[in-house]
N, C-alpha and C positions, 0 to 999 in steps of 0.2 A: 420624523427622521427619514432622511434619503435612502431606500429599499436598497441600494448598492454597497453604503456603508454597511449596514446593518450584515447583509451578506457577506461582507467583507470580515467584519469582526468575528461573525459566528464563523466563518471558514477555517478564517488565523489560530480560534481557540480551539476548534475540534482537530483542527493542522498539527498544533505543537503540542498537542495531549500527550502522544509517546513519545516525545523527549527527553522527560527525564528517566524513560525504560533505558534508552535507548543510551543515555549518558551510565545510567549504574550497568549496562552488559558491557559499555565499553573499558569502565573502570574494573571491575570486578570479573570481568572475562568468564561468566557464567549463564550459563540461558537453561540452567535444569526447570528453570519455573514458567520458561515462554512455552504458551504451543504453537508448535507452527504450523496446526492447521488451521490454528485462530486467526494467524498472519498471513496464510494462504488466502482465507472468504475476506479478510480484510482487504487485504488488495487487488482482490478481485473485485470484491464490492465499492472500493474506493475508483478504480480504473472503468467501471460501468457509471460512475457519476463525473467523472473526466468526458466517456462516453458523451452522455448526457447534455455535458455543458457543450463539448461542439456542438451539437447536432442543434439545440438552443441559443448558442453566440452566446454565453452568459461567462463573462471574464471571472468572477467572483468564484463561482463553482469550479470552471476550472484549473485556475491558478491554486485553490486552496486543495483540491483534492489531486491535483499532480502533485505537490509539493507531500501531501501526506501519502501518497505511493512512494515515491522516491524516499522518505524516511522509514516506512514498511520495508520495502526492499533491502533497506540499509540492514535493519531490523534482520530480518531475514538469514542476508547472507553472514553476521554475526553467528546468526545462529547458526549456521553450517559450517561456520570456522571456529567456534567454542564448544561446539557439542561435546561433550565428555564417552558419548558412548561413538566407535570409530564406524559404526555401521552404517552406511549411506544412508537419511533418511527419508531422503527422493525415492527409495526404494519401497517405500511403505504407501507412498500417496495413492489413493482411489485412482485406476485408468481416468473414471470419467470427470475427476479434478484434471486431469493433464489437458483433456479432450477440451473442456471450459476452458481451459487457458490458452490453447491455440486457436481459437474461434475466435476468443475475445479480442487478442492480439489483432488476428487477419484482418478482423470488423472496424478496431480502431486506426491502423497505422495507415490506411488509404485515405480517412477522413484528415489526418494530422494536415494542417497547412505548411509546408518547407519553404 
């Protein structure tokens, strides 16, 4: 089997995993069960193998793992427009979660090709 397929399938499938999370918060307008700091090292962990794939030239990698950021994100920001408790909860996150997140950011969007 062609190493790119194979890549490709296993991307698609670990890609569209939280979809149908993402389809019942949409329905149900509820995230009391999501955590979001699960979805914070997600997409962070997801955006370092985005990383990876530039820096690698491997389309599979990064096509499947930006498409599963952008639905994390989606995920996400759900979750900050459903929350039932009205207290910021950007306001709880670890400094050094925010500090990872601006690094990570600087590090990738100079490599992005425009």
């Amino acid at each position: 089997m062609n190493e790119n397929i194979l890549g490709i399938v296993a991307g698609v499938l670990t890609s569209v995993s939280m979809v149908p999370q993402l389809i019942k918060v949409l329905k149900e307008k509820n995230v009391e069960d999501i955590s979001w700091i699960m979805l914070l090292v997600l997409i962070s962990g997801l955006s370092l193998w985005v990383w990876y794939g530039l820096l690698k030239d491997e389309l599979p990698i990064i096509l499947s793992n930006a498409f599963a950021v952008v639905l994390n994100v989606v995920l996400l920001i759900c979750y900050m427009i459903y929350k039932k408790n009205k207290r910021h909860f950007l306001m709880k996150v670890p400094s050094y979660l925010y500090t990872f997140l601006f690094i990570l950011v600087g590090k990738i969007l100079p490599r992005v090709p425009f």
